[in-house]
C-alpha positions as CSV (number, residue, x, y, z in Angstrom):
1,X,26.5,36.7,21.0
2,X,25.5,33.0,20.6
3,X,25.4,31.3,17.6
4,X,22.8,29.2,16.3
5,X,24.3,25.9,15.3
6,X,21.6,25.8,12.6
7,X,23.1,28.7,11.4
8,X,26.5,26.7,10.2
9,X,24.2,24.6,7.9
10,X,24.4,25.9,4.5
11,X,21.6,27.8,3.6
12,X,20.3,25.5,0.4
13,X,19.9,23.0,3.4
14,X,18.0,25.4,6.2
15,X,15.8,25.9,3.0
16,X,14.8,22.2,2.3
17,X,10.9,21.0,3.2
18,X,11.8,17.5,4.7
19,X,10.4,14.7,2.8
20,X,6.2,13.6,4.4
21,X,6.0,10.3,3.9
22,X,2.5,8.1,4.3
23,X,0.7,8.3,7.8
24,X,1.5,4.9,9.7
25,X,-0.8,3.2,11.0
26,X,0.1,3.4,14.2
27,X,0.1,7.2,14.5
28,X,-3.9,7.3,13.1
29,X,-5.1,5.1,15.7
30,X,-3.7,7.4,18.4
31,X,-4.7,10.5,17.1
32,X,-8.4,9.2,16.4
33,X,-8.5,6.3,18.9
34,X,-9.2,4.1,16.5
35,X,-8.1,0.4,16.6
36,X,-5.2,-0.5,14.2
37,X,-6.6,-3.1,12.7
38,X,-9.9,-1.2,11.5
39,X,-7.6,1.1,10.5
40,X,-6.3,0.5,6.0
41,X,-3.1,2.2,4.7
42,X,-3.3,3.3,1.3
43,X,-0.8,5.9,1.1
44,X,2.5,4.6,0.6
45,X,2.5,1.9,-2.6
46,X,3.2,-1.1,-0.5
47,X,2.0,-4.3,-2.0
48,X,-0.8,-5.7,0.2
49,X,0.3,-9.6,-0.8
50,X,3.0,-9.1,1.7
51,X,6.1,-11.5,0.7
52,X,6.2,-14.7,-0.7
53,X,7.0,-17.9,1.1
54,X,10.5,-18.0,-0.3
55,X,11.7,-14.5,0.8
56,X,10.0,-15.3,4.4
57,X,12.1,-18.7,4.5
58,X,14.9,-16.9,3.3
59,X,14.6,-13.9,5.9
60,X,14.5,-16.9,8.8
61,X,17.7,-18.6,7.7
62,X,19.4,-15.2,7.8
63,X,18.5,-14.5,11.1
64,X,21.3,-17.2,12.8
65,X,24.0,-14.3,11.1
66,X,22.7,-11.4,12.2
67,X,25.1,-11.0,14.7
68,X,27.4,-10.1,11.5
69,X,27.9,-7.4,8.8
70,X,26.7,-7.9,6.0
71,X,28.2,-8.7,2.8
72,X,29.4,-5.0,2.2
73,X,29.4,-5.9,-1.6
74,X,25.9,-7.8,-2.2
75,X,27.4,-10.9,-3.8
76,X,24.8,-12.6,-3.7
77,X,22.2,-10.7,-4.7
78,X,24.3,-8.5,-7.7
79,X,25.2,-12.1,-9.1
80,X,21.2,-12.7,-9.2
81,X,20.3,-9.7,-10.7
82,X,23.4,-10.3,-13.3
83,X,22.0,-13.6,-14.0
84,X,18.6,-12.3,-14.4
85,X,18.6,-8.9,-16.4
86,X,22.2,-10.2,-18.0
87,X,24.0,-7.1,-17.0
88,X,27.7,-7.2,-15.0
89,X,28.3,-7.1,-11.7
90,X,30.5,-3.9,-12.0
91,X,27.3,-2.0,-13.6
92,X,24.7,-2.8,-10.0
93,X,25.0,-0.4,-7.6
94,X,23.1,-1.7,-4.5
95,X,21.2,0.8,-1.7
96,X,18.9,1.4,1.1
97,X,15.9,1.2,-1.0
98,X,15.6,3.1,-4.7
99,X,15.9,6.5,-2.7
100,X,19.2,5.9,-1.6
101,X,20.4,5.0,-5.1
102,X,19.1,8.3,-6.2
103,X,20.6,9.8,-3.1
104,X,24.1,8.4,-4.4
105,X,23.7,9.2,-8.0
106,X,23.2,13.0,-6.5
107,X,26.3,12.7,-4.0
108,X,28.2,11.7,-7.0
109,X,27.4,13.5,-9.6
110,X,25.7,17.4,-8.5
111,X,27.2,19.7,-6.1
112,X,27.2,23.7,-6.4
113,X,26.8,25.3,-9.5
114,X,25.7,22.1,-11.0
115,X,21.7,21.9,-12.3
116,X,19.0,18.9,-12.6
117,X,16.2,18.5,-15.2
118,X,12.9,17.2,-14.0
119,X,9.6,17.1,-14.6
120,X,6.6,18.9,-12.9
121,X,4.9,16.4,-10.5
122,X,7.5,13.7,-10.0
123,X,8.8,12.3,-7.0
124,X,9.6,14.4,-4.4
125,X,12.9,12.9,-3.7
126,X,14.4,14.4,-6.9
127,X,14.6,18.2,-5.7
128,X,15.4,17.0,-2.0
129,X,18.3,15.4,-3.4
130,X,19.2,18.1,-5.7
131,X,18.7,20.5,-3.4
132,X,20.6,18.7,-0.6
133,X,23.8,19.4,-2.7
134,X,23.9,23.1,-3.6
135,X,22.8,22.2,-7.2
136,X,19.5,23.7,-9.0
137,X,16.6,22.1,-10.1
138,X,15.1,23.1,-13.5
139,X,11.7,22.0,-13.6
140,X,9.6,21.2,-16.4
141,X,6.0,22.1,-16.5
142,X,3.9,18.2,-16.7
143,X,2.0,18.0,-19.9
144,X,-1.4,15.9,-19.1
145,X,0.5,15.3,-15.8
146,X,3.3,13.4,-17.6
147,X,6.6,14.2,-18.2
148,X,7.2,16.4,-21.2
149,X,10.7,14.8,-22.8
150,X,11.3,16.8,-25.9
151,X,10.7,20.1,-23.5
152,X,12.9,18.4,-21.1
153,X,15.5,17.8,-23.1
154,X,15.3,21.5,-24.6
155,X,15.8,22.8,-21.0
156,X,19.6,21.4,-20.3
157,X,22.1,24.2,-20.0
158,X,26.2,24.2,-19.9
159,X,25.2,23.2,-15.7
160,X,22.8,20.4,-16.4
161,X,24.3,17.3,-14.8
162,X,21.7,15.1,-14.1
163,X,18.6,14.4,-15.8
164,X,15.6,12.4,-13.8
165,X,12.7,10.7,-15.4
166,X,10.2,8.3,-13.4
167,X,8.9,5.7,-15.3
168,X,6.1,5.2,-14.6
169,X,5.9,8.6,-12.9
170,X,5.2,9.0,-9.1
171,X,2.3,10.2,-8.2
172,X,0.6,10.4,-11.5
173,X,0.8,6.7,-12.8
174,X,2.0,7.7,-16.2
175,X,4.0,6.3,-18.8
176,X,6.8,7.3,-21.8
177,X,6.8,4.4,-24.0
178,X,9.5,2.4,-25.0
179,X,10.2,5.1,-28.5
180,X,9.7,8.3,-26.7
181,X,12.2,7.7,-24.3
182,X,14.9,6.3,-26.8
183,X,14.2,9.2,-28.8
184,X,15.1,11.4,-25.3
185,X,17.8,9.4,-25.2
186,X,19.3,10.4,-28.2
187,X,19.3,13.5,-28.1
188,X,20.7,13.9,-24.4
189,X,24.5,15.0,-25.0
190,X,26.5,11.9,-22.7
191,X,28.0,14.4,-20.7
192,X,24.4,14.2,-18.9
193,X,23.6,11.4,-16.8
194,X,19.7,10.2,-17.5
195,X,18.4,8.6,-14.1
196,X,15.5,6.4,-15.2
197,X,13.9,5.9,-11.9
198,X,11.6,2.0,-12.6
199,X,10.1,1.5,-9.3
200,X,7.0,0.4,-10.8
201,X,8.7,-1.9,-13.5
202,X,7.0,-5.2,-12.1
203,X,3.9,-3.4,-12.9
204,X,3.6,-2.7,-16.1
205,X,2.4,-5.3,-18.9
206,X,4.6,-7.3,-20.0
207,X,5.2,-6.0,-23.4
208,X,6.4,-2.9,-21.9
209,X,8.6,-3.9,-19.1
210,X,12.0,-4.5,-19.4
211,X,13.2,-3.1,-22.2
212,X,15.4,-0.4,-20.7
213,X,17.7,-2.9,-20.0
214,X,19.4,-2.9,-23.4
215,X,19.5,0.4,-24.0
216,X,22.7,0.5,-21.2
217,X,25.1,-1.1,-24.0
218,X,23.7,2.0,-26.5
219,X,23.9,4.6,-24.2
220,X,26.6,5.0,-21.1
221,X,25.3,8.4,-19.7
222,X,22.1,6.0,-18.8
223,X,21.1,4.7,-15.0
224,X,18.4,2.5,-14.3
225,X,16.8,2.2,-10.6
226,X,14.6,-0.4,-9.5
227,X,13.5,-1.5,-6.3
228,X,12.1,-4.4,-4.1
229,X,10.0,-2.5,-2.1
230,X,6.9,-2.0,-4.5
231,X,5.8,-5.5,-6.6
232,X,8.5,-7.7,-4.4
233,X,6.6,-6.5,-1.0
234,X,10.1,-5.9,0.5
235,X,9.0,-2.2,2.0
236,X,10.3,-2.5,5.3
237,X,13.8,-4.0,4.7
238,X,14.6,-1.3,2.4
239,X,16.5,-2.7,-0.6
240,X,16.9,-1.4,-4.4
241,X,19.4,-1.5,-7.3
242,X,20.5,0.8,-10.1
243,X,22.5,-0.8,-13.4
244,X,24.8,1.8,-14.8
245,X,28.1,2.1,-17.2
246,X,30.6,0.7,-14.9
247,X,32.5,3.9,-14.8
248,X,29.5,5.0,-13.4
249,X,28.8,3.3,-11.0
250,X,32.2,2.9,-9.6
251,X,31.7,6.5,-9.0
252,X,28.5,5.8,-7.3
253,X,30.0,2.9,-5.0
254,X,32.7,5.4,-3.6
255,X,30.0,7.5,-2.2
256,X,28.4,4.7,-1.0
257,X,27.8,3.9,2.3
258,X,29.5,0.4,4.0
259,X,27.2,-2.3,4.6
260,X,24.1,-0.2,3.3
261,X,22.3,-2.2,2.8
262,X,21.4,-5.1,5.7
263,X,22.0,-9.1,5.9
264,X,18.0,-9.7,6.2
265,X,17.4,-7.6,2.8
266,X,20.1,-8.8,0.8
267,X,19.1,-12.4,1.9
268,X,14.9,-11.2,1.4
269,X,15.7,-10.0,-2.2
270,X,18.0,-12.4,-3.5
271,X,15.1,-15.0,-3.0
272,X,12.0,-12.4,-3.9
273,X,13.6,-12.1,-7.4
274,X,13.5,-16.0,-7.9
275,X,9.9,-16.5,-7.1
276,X,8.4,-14.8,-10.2
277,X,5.3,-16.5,-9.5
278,X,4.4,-14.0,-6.5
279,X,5.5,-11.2,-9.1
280,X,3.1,-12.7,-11.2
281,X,0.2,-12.7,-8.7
282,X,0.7,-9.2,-7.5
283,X,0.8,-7.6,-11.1
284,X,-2.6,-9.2,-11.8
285,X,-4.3,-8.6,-8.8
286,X,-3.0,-5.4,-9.3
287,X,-4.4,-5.1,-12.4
288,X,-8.1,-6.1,-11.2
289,X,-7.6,-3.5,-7.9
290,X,-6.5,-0.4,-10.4
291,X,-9.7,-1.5,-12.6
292,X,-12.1,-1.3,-9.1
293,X,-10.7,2.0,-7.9
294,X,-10.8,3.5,-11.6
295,X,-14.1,2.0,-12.1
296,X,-15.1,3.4,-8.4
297,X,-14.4,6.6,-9.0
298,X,-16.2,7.0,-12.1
299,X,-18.9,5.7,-10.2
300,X,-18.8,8.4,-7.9
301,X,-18.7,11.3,-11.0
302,X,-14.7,12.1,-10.0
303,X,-11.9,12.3,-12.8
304,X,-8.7,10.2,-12.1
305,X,-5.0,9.6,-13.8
306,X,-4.9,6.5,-16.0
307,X,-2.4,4.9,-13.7
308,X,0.5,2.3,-15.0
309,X,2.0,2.0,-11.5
310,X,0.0,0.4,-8.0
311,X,-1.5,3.4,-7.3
312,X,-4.0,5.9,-9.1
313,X,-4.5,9.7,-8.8
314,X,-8.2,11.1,-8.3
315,X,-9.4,14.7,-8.6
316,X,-11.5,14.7,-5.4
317,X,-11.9,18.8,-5.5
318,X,-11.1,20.0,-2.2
319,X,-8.2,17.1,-1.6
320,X,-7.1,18.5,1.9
321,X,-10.6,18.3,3.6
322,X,-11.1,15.0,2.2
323,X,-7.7,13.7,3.6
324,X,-9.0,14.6,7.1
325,X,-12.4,12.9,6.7
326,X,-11.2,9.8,5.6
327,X,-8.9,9.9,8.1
328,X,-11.4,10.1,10.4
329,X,-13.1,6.9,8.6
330,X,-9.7,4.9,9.4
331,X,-8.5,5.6,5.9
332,X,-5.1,6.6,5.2
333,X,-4.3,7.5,1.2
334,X,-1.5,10.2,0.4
335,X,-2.6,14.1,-0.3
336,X,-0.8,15.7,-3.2
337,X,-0.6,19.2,-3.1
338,X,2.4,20.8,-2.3
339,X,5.7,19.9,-3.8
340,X,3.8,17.8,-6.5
341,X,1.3,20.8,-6.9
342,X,-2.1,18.5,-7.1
343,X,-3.8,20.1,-4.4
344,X,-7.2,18.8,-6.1
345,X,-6.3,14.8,-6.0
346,X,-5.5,12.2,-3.9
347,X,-3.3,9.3,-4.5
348,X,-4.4,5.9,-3.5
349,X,-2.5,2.7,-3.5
350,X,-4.2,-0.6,-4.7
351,X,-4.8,-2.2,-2.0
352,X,-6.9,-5.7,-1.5
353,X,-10.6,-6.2,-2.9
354,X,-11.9,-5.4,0.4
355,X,-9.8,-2.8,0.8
356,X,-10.8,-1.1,-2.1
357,X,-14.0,-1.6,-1.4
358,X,-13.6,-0.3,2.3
359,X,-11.6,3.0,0.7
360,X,-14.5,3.7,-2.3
361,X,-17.0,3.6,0.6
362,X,-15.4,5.9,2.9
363,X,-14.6,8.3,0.3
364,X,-18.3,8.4,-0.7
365,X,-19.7,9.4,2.7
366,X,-16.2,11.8,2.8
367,X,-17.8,13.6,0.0
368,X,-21.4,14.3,1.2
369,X,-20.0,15.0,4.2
């Protein structure tokens, strides 16, 4: 009898729903014959300012090396962030983008008979990686789509592990403040590791950003991830960091890949966090493009998720169909149904005023379709 090789996989593997990330481009304009460039993207939560001169001039000086590895160990790039956030070398763990850093912090840390706490309707990746290493996921019904802490922090067992919060949340938009969280904090025992996923730091106002940093010194159980890929415009070279207890992310590191993460993103990064004037721009254009979406869809009669990230969530009613049609329009947002269980909404990212404009149109005629 022949085996199936799949068969050899272990069965919490088999089991797993890969990971649907936003339509490219590319692929709608061969499935519609549409031409790419009537064709907008707002599914992913890229930032539509691109990259700043800087990074560019950066990415071209890096090209003469390319013929080499990398730096395996970031120098560069950890010594920036240390100078910047004023955290130690030997607490920044460097990956492939934010996901891999949460792919590490599962490698490390879960395995079988192990658990994870998270919340209804956050990111995706947070089961897939749970999943991916025999552990279980406990997760925590949303309240008003946000996370619920004090239920969360009710639901850890003698198994719990890992704890992962997104801050803001992915796809929902919303936000703990600073006091909530410090109050989960506290009552997490430190034998549980608190991921605090902060993709969309560089997004929030600038009262609440940044404070998380200090409460690593308070709290060693604690691991902060951040990426370039989001307000730094650094999606395609994949690059993010997390800043953890040094015991921690020693850990972390021996899972780690070599050379994860490649000479044109460390090089790309290192300058993107020096030129806080782009980071500056794209936060308030953001701003203005989350006001004409919000202020669009209220137009239109359709509910929608106050949204602290570069994205918002809008109850469309019958999300699926509307997916297709604006499709069909050149349109590309992200449906939500599914694993994040919003089958009723759509998320879209902030894309330019046009954009926008192009989007709140084409969702219009979508719905008297």
């Amino acid at each position: 009898m022949l085996i199936d090789p799949c068969e050899l996989s272990p069965s919490y593997v088999r089991s797993i729903a890969p990971y649907q990330p936003g339509k490219p481009i590319s692929e709608l304009a061969r499935e519609m014959g549409l031409e790419e460039r009537s064709i907008i993207k707002l599914a992913s939560n890229e930032n539509p300012r691109g990259i700043g001169p800087r990074t560019r001039a950066a990415i071209d000086a890096a090209l003469a090396d390319i013929a080499r590895y990398p730096d395996g160990n970031g120098f560069e790039l950890k010594s920036a962030l240390s100078a910047r956030y004023g955290v130690e070398m030997g607490s920044i763990v460097l990956g492939n983008g934010s996901n891999d850093v949460l792919e590490l912090v599962a490698a490390a840390f879960l395995g079988p008979g192990r658990a994870a706490v998270m919340s209804q309707h956050a990111f995706a990746v947070y089961p897939l990686a749970t999943q991916a290493r025999g552990a279980r996921a406990i997760v925590v019904p949303a309240r008003n789509y946000a996370h619920d802490l004090e239920t969360m922090a009710r639901a850890l067992d003698d198994e719990t592990y890992v704890i992962w919060v997104a801050n803001p949340n992915n796809p929902t938009g919303t936000y703990a403040r600073a006091d909530a969280v410090e109050a989960f904090l506290r009552r997490v025992p430190e034998r549980v590791l608190v991921v605090l996923d902060e993709a969309y730091n560089e997004y929030l106002s600038p009262d609440l950003r940044g404070d998380s940093v200090k409460w690593l010194k308070r709290h060693p159980n604690l691991v902060l991830t951040r990426t370039f890929s989001k307000a730094y415009g650094l999606a395609g070279l994949r690059v993010g960091y997390a800043f953890a207890h040094p015991s921690v992310a020693d850990i972390m590191n021996r899972v780690r890949q070599p050379f994860n993460v490649n000479s044109l993103a460390l090089a790309a990064a290192t300058a993107a966090l020096d030129d806080m004037a782009f980071v500056a721009r794209s936060y308030a254009e953001n701003l203005h493009g989350l006001q004409q979406l919000a202020e669009g869809a209220t137009r239109l009669g359709l509910d929608y998720i106050p949204s602290y990230g570069n994205f918002i969530t809008i109850r469309v009613g019958r999300a699926a169909e509307i997916y297709k049609r604006l499709l069909r329009r050149g349109v590309i947002v992200r449906p939500v149904g599914g694993a994040y269980e919003l089958p009723e909404h759509l998320r879209v990212t902030v894309g330019t005023p046009e954009e926008n404009e192009k989007f709140l149109a084409a969702l219009a005629a979508s719905l008297r379709d």
